[in-house]
N, C-alpha and C positions, 0 to 999 in steps of 0.2 A: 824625815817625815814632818818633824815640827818647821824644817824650814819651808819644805814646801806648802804649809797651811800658810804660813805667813804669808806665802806671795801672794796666793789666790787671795786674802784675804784684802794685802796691794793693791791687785789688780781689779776687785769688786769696788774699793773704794776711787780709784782713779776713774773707771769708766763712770763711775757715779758722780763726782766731779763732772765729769767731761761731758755733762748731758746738759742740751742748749736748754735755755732756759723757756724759750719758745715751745720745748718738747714736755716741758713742766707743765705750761701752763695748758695744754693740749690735754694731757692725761687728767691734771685736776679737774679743768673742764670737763670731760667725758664722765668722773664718776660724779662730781657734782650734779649735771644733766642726771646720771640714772638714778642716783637719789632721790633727786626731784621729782622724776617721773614717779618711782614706785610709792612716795609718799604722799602724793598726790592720788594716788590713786588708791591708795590702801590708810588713809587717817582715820578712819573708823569716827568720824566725829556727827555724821548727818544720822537719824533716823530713818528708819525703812520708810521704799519708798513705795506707798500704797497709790499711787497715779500714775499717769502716762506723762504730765507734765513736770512730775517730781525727777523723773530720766533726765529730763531739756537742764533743768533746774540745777540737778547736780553734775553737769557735765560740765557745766558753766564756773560752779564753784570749785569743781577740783582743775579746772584751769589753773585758776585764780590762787588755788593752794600750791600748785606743781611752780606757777612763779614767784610765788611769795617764799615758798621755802628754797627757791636757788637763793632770790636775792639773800634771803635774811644766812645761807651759808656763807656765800660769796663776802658779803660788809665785815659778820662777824668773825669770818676765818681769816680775810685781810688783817684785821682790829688785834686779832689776839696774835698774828706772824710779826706785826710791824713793835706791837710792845715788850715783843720777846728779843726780835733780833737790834730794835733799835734802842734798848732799855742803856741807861746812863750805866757804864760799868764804875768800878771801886776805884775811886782817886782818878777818875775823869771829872775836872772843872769847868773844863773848857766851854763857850758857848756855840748851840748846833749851828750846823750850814743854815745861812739865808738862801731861803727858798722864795722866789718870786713867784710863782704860777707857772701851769700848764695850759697852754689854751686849748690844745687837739685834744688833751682827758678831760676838759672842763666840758667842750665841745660834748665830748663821745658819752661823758656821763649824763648830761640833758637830754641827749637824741635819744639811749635809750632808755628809760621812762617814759619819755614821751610816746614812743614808738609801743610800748608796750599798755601806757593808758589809752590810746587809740585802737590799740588791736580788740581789750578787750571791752570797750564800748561797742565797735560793732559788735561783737560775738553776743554781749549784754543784748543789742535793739533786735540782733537776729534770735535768738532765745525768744523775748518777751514779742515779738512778732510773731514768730511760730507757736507761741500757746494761744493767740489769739486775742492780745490785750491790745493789738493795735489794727482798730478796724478801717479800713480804706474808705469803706462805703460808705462811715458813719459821716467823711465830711462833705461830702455832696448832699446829704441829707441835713446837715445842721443850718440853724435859721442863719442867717447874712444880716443880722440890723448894721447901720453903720456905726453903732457903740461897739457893737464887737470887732469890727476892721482896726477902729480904735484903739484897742485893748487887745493886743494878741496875749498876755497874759490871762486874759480873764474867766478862761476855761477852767482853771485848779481854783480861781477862788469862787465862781458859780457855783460851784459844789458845794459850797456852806452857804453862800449869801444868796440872794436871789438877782436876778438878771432885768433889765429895762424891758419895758412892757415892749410887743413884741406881735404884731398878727399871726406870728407861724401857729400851726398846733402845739399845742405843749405836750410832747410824749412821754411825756414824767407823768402827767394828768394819765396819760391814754394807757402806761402802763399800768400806774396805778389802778384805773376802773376793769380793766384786763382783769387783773387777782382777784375782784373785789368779786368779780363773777361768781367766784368761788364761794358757798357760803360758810368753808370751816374758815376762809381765812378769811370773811365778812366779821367773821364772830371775832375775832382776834384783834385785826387791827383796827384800828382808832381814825382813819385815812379821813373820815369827815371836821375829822378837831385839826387834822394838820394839813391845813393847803400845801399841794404840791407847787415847789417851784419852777420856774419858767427853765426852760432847756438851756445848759450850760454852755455858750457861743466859742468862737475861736476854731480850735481844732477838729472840734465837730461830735468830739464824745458829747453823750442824752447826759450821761450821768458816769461813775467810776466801773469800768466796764472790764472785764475779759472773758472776753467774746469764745467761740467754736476758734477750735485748734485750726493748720492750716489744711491738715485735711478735712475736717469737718465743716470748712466753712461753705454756704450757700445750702445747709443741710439743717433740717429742725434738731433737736436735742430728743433721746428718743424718753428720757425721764424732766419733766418738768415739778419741782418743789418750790411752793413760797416758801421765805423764812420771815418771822418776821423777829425781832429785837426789843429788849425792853429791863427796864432794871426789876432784875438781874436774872434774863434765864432767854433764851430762844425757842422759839415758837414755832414747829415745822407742820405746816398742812398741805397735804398731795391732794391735788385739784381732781375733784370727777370721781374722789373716793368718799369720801366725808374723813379720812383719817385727820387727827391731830394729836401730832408726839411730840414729846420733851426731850427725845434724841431721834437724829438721822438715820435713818436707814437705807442704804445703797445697794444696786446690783450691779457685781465684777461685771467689765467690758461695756457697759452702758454709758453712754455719753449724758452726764446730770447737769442740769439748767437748774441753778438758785436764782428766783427774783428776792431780793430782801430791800426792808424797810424797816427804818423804826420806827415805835409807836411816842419816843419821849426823846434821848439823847444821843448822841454816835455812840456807836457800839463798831465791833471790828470783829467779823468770824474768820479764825486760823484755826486752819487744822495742819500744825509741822508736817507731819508723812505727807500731807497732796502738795506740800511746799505751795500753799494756795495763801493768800492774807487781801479780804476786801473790805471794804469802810461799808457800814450798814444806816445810813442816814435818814433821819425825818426829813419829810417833803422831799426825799428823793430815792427812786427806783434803782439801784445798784442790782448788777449780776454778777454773777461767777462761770464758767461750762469750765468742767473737766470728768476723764473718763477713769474710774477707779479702777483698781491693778491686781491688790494685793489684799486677800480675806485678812479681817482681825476687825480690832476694836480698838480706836481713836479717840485722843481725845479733842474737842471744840474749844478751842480758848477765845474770850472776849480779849485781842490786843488793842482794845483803845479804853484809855481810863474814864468810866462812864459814872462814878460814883465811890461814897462809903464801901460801898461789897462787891464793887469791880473784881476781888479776886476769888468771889466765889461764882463767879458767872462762868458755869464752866457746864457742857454737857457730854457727850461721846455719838461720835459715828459710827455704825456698824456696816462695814464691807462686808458683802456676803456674795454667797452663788446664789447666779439668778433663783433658780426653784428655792432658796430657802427665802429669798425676798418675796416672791411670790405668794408665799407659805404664811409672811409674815404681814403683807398686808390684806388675807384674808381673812386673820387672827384678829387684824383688829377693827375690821368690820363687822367683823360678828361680835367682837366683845365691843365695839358703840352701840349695837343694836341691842344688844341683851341690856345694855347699862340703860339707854333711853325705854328699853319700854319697862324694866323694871323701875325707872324714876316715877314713871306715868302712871303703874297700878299700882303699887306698892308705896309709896312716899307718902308718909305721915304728915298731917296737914299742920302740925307744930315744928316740922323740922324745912329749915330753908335749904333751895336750891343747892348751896355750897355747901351747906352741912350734909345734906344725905349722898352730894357725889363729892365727899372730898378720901374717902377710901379708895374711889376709882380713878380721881387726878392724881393721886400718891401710885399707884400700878403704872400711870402712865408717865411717869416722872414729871408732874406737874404740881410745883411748892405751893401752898398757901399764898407767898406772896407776890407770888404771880398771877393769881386769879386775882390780889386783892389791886394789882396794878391795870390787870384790864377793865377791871369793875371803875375804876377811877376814870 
C-alpha cells in the first residue's frame, strides 16, 4: 500500500515536470485574464450611478481597472517569481550571467502599452462623444477670424481670456441675454458688471460644453435650469416659474439642460453619481445635459478652488419621480407667493428687506452670505 502511494505520488510529480512551459504560461494567462475581468468588474470603488451618462462613464473606467489590474498582476508576479527563484543562494560568490538585451521582448513590451494606450483613447473619445461633449455642429458655427486659423490652440485658453475683436455674433452675449429673460435669474446674476466674452475660436466650442447625449441630439432638453455661481453657495432658478433654490431638484428620466455662469470667480459644479464635472465661469456661458437615473439625494461639490471657504461650497441635488417634482415645484410657488405678499402687507417699516425675509431664505437654503454677495 505504502509503495504504491509513493509511485502515484512519482508519477504526479514527473507529469508535473513534464508540463511545457508554454502550457504554464497558457494557464497563468487564462486565470490572470479571469481575475482581471471579475475585478474589474466587481471593485466596488465608483458611487452609484444616479445618470444615464454615469453607465458610459463607468464602463470606460472598469475597462481601464480590468487592464490595470492584469498589468499590475502580471509586473508584480514576474518580480516576486524572479527574486525567489534567482535569489543569491549560501556560499555562492560567483558574478551573475552578462546579459546583453532582448530586442523581440524589448520590442513586444513597447507595442504593447502602446497598443493598449491607443485602444483606450479611442474608447476614451468614443465615451465623451457619446455623452455629447463633442459637438460636430458647433464648428461650422464658430467664428473663422484669421487669429484663430492662427492659433489652433486657442480654443482652451479663450475660455479664460478673452478673444480678438471679431464681427461674428457673440453667443456667450446671446446666451447670456437668453437667461437674463428670466427675471428670477435677472435678480441673481450680476451679467451687467461682467461683460461677456467673445466666442472661443479654433475647434468651434461657444464656451466648455457637453452638449445632448447621442441620442438626444437635434432634440431640445425637456427641463431647462440656470445655475448661477458665486462665493460660496449656487444659485438655481427654473425659467417661466419664478422658483429660486439653494438645491437642485431633478425628475427621473428627464433630460436637464444647466446654463451656468458666475457672478465673481471659476467655480466648478460636480456631482460624483452623474459622473458630470463642468467649469462654471464669469463672462462665460458653460452647460451640462444629462438625463438622471437613479432617486436619492446628491451631493454638489464646487471642484475648482474658488476661495477662503471653497470647501464649504457645497449644496445637494435631489433626484426624484416625476409627480413628486412636480409636487415640488408647485410647493414652491406657492410658498414665493405667500412669502411676497406677506413681505408686501405685513413688513414693518423699521425692518429691511433681508431682515424680514431672511427666515424664508434660511427654508430655502439661502446663507446670509449669499445674499450679502449678490447685494455687492
Amino acid at each position: 500500500m505504502v509503495s504504491s502511494s509513493v509511485q502515484v505520488v512519482k508519477s504526479l510529480t514527473l507529469l508535473t515536470v513534464k508540463i511545457p512551459s508554454s502550457i504554464w504560461t497558457l494557464l497563468i494567462g487564462i486565470v490572470l485574464t479571469l481575475v482581471s475581468l471579475w475585478y474589474g468588474q466587481n471593485h466596488g470603488l465608483l458611487p452609484t450611478q444616479a445618470s444615464d451618462e454615469a453607465v458610459l462613464v463607468d464602463g470606460l473606467f472598469n475597462a481601464m481597472m480590468t487592464v490595470s489590474t492584469g498589468i499590475f498582476l502580471i509586473v508584480e508576479g514576474v518580480l516576486i517569481y524572479s527574486a525567489f527563484k534567482y535569489r543569491r543562494r549560501a556560499g555562492d560568490d560567483a558574478d551573475g550571467q552578462p546579459v546583453h538585451g532582448n530586442v523581440p521582448l524589448e520590442i513586444l513590451w513597447t507595442a504593447i502599452p502602446a497598443i493598449i494606450v491607443i485602444g483606450i483613447s479611442v474608447y476614451s473619445f468614443d465615451v465623451y462623444n457619446e455623452m455629447g461633449g463633442f459637438d460636430p455642429h458647433a464648428i461650422h458655427d464658430a467664428p473663422r477670424t484669421p487669429q484663430a486659423m492662427k492659433m489652433p490652440g486657442a480654443a482652451i485658453a479663450a475660455t479664460l481670456t478673452d478673444t480678438p475683436p471679431s464681427d461674428q455674433p457673440n453667443l456667450n452675449q446671446q446666451k447670456s441675454d437668453e437667461a437674463m429673460q428670466d427675471p428670477a435669474t435677472a435678480a441673481v446674476r450680476n451679467a451687467d458688471q461682467i461683460p461677456q466674452k467673445q466666442d472661443a475660436p479654433g475647434v468651434g466650442s461657444v464656451a466648455p460644453t457637453i452638449g445632448a447625449s447621442r441620442e438626444n441630439q437635434g432634440t431640445p432638453p425637456e427641463l431647462v435650469i440656470n445655475v448661477t455661481g458665486l462665493q460660496y453657495a449656487f444659485i438655481f432658478t427654473y425659467p417661466d416659474t419664478g422658483i429660486t433654490s439653494g438645491e437642485l431638484h431633478v425628475p427621473i428620466g428627464r433630460e436637464v439642460k444647466l446654463n451656468m455662469s458666475a457672478n465673481d470667480v471659476i467655480h466648478a459644479f460636480w456631482v460624483p453619481e452623474f459622473r458630470l464635472k463642468q467649469d462654471v465661469i464669469p463672462g462665460r456661458q458653460t452647460e451640462v445635459r444629462f438625463t438622471p437615473k437613479t432617486e436619492g439625494t446628491y451631493a454638489v461639490v464646487c471642484a475648482e478652488l474658488c476661495g477662503p471657504y471653497h470647501g464649504a461650497m457645497r449644496t445637494q441635488v435631489v433626484v426624484e419621480k416625476p409627480e413628486a417634482f412636480e409636487k415640488w415645484v408647485q410647493e414652491q410657488q406657492v410658498a414665493s407667493a405667500e412669502t411676497l405678499n406677506q413681505a408686501v402687507a405685513v413688513n414693518p417699516a423699521e425692518l429691511s428687506p433681508a431682515q424680514y425675509l431672511a427666515p424664508y431664505t434660511q427654508e430655502m437654503g439661502i446663507q446670509p452670505e449669499m445674499l450679502h454677495q449678490l447685494h455687492k
